[in-house]
ROROGU-107656 format. One record per residue (C-alpha): x, y, z; residue in one letter. Coordinates in steps of 0.2 Angstrom, whole numbers, plus 5000, padded with zeros to 4 digits. Layout:
N
XYZA...
END
This chain:
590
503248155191X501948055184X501048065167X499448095164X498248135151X497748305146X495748355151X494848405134X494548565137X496348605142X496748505126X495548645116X496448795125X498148765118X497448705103X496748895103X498448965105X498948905088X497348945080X496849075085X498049205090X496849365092X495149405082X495749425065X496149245068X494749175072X493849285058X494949215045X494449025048X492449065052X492449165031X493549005028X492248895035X490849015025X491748985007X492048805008X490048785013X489648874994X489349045000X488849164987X488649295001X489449325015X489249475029X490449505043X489849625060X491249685073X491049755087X492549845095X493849765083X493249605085X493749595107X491949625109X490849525094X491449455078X489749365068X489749275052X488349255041X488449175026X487049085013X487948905011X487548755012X487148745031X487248595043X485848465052X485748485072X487148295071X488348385060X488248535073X488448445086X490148345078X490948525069X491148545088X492248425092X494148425088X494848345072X493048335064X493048395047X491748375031X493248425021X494248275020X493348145012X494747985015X496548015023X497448115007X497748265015X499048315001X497448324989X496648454999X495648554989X494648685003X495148815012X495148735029X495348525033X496048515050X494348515061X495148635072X494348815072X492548775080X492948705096X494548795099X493748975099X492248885108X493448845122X494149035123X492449105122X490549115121X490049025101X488349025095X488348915082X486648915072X486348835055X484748785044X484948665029X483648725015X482048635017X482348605035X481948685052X483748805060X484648745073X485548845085X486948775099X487748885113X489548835119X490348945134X492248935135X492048735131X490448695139X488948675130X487448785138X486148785128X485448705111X483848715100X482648775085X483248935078X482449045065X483649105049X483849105032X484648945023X486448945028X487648965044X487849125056X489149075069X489649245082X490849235095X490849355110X492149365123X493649305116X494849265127X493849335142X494049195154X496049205148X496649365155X498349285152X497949285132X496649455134X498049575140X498949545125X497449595115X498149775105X496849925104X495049895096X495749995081X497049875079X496349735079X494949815069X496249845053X497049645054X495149615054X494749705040X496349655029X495949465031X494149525026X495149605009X496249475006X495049335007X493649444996X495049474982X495249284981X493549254977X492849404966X491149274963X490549304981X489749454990X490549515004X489949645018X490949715034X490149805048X491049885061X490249955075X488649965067X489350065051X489749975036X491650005029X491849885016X490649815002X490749724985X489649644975X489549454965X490449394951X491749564950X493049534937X494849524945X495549674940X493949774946X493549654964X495849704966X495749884963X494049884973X495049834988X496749934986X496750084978X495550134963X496950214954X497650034953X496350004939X497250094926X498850084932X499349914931X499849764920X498749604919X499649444923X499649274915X500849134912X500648944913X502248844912X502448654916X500748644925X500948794933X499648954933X500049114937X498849264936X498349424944X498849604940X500449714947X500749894949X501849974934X503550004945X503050184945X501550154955X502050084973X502150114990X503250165004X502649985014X502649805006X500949785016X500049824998X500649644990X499249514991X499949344985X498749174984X499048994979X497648904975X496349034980X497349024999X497949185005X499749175009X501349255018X502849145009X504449205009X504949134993X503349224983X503949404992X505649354987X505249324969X504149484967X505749584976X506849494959X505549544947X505449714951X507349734954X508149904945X506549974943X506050024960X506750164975X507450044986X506150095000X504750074990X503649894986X502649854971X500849854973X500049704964X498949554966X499549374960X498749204962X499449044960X498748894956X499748734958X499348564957X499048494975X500248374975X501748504971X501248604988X501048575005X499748665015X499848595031X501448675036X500648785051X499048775059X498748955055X498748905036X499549055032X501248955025X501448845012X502948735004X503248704987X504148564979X505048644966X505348834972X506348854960X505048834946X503948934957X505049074958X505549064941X503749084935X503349264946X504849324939X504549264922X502749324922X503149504929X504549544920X503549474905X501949584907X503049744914X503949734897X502549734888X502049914896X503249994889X503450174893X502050174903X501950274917X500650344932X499850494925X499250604938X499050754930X498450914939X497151034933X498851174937X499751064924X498451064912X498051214911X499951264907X499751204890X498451344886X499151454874X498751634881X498051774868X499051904863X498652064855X499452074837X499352194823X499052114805X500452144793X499752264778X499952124764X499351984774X500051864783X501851744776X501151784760X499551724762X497851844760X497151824776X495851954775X494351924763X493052044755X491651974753X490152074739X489552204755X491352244756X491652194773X493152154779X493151974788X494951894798X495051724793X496751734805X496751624821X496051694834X497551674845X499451694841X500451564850X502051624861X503751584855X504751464862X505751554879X507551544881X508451554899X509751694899X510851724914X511851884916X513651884922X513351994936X515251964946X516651864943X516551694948X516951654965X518651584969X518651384969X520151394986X518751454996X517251324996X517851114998X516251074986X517151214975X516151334963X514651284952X514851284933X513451194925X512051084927X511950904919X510350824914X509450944925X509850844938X511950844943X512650994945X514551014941X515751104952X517551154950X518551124966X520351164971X520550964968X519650894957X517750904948X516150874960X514850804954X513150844963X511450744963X510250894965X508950804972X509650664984X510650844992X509350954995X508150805003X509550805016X509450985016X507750985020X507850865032X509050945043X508151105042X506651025046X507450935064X508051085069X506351165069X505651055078X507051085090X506651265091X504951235095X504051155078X504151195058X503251345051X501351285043X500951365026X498951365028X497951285013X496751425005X495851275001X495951145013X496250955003X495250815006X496150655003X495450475002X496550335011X495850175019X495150165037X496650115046X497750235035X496450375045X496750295061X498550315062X498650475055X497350545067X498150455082X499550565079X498950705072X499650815084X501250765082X501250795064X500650975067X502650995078X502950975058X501751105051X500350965042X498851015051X497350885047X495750835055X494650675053X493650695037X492450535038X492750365038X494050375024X494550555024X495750655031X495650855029X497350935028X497151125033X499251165033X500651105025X502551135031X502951305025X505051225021X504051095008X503351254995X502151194984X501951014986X500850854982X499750844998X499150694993X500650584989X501450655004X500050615017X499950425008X501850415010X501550465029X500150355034X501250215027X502850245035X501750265051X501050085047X502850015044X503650085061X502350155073X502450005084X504149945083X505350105085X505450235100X504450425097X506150505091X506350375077X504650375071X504750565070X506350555059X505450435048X504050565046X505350715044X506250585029X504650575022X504150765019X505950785014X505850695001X504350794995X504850964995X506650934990X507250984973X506850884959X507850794947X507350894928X507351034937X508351194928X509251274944X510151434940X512051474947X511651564962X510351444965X511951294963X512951384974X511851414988X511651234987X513451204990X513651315004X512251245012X512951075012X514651105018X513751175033X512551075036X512850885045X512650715037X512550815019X513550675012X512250565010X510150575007X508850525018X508950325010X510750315012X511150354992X513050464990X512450654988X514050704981X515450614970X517350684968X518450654953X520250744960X521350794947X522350614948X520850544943X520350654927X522150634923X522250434921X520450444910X521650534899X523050434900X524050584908X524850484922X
END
């Protein structure tokens, strides 16, 4: 077998394998190529996730027709002055994006430097068809139609528009919240879904892109150490998310996916977090180039650090750092239901005949009118809990969780066994309660909806729609009925009658996440029990709550019925033992 060398074009194609991977790919280094040209705007259009169109318009610096003509061929970059590639200072440098998605599909490339004519350059699937004067604002506009249309082989493994619509629109995100001084613009389809304006402050341009909530429930981040700057903002621990998808980490204004930065954000928010939930938060890194290496993968996505122990040292430093500063601070989400709660009601009271504690509350004023100077409300007194004894407690030699006898913290209930003391966490049982119930019915033929008299509107992004209204009818074999309300909006009509009165907001969040975490990668059975866990957990018992004895007991007795009681939904103990032995040797009986 002789060797031989490669023709150009096949060079290009597995080039293209590296780079670009599928449209979000080639996305991310065309916005790349817009930011490292000076855009102060930039305005993407999709069409069918990107399978069909992705164009790229920007208002930079724009190139001559001979700089065209050379960003097209391989290794020929502006952004490498000399050979030091370790000082790299933009976004892209290896001069490989142009000509590799020109050799996987149809590129129009057209370009006008300010006080020049345009330029325009057509190159189909690595050969060039057609070139010449174009009419457009200063700046660049590259589209790229086709991809991977002449590679069936590379095309089949394409997902749905939808899906490659949402990696689109989150390297959009990520590389808009890196540079809150530019404009950007998405199109998709013909309808805009994502817009922010110039020079946005970090914290607005973050919360703009995330969640709007995010604003004023976060902590701002900054720490310099040893040369080392470390900004952003972070998600108090009780603001966070059932998918780590919501963590957007950048070194040197380059949008990353390091294992050592999840790592360190994991550490930092240690102890103060469910362990199936993730901190929501923002950081930026910036490092001196010599101290990193960029040119780990072609992709650019990776990055190597020098000292990752200083780097890790820093994020958890500046995290715990700024969390500590909050304080108690907590997300406050307070309903108009639980607002109105604190209004004291009137109550009719009769006025004692010599004023009120002593004081002459009623004035006679020269007409000889009586006027009440009382207040014009009487607030209740506090109310007290009383629990009649109405039989004699059970007997403790029937039940193996034993016989309730009080309730700790609101939250542990304590039961007195034939052997020993149980110790119940309230909560993490009756999620697994819940649970079980909640499979059975859907064995029996689907859980029981409790229709909204109202239906709730909840806003979540456009993917988050997607999913939930890909399996919408799924969901209702669990009593949520919703519909498609808008881009960004679901309407929820019903919610499952075994979850009471529940947060139909936080639950069909929670949903659309655990949908995005496990939708693709687990069988139909294990997606539902994923979605069953998740509405569990929200129309469980809560910890603080005041539970009387029956209502202890009937928790007991469910639970020595019901399978896989011993533990919650997330693998926490539900119940703890201490046999008499053990209570013994605490007192030094034994």
């Amino acid at each position: 077998m002789s060797i031989r060398r490669l023709p150009e074009h096949l060079v290009n194609r597995i080039a293209a394998g590296e780079v670009v991977e599928r449209p979000a790919s080639a996305l991310k280094e065309m916005v790349e190529n817009a930011l490292d040209a000076g855009a102060r705007r930039i305005a993407v259009r999709l069409a069918a996730g990107g399978t069909d169109s992705i164009e790229v318009s920007d208002d930079g610096c724009g190139m001559t027709p001979a700089e065209m003509a050379l960003a097209l061929e391989r290794h020929a970059t502006s952004k490498l002055p000399d050979e030091a590639i370790e000082a790299v200072t933009t976004l892209g440098f290896r001069g490989e994006a142009l000509p590799s998605i020109a050799s996987v599909a149809t590129l129009t490339l057209e370009s006008r430097v300010r006080g020049a004519d345009g330029w325009s350059r057509v190159v189909d699937n690595g050969a060039v068809v057609a070139e010449g004067p174009a009419a457009l604002p200063p700046g660049t506009r590259v589209r790229v139609d086709g991809l991977f249309a002449r590679v069936p082989a590379r095309r089949k493994f394409l997902r749905s528009a939808k899906a490659e619509y949402a990696a689109c629109l989150d390297v959009v995100r990520r590389l808009a919240m890196a540079r809150p001084d530019v404009a950007f613009s998405l199109e998709h389809d013909g309808r805009r879904s994502l817009a922010v304006q110039a020079d946005e402050d970090r914290p607005a341009r973050v919360a703009a892109l995330t969640d709007r909530d995010l604003a004023a429930n976060c902590v701002v981040i900054e720490l310099e150490r040893e040369g080392l700057r470390l900004g952003g903002i972070a998600g108090l621990p009780t603001f966070n998310r059932g998918i780590a998808d919501h963590q957007y980490l950048f070194v040197n204004g380059r949008p990353v996916k390091d294992r050592l930065l999840v790592g360190a954000v994991r550490g930092a928010y240690a102890e103060m977090l469910p362990r199936d939930r993730h901190p929501v938060l923002a950081l930026f890194l910036d490092v001196p180039a010599d101290v990193v290496d960029v040119n780990v993968h072609p992709a650019k996505t990776e990055v190597r650090f020098r000292d990752p122990a200083l780097v890790r040292g820093l994020i958890v430093s500046g995290l715990r750092r700024a969390l500590d500063e909050a304080g108690h601070r907590a997300v406050q989400r307070p309903s108009a239901a639980a607002l109105g709660a604190w209004q004291a009601e009137p109550l009719a009271a009769s006025p004692p005949a010599s004023g009120w504690g002593g004081l002459d509350l009623l004035e006679r004023p020269a007409t000889g009118a009586l006027h009440d100077r009382r207040p014009s409300f009487i607030a209740p007194p506090p109310q007290a809990r009383v629990e009649p004894a109405w039989a004699p407690p059970p007997d403790t030699l029937s039940y193996p969780l034993g016989v309730a006898r009080g309730q700790v913290a609101r939250t542990y209930i304590v039961a007195e066994a034939e052997d020993g003391l149980v110790i119940v966490d309230q909560h993490a049982a009756h999620e697994r309660l819940v649970l079980e119930r909640m499979r059975a019915a859907v064995v029996a033929g689907g859980v029981a909806a409790q229709a909204l008299l109202i239906p709730d509107v909840v806003e979540l992004d456009e993917p988050a729609c997607d999913r939930l209204e890909a399996r919408a009818e799924e969901l209702t074999g669990f009593g949520l009925e919703l519909e498609r309300f808008g881009p960004r909006a679901v309407l929820v009509r019903a919610t499952p009658a075994l979850l009471g009165h529940t947060d139909v907001a936080a639950l069909v969040t929670d949903i659309a996440d655990e949908l995005a975490a496990f939708d693709q990668s687990l069988t139909l059975r294990d997606r539902l029990d994923h979605v069953a866990a998740t509405m569990a957990c929200h129309g469980s018992v809560r910890a603080g709550r005041v539970l009387s004895v029956a209502e202890m007991n009937a928790l007991l007795r469910e639970m020595e019925v019901t399978p896989h009681s011993g533990q919650c939904n997330h693998g926490r103990p539900t119940w703890v033992k201490l046999a008499h032995g053990d209570i013994e040797k605490l007192f030094g009986r034994r």
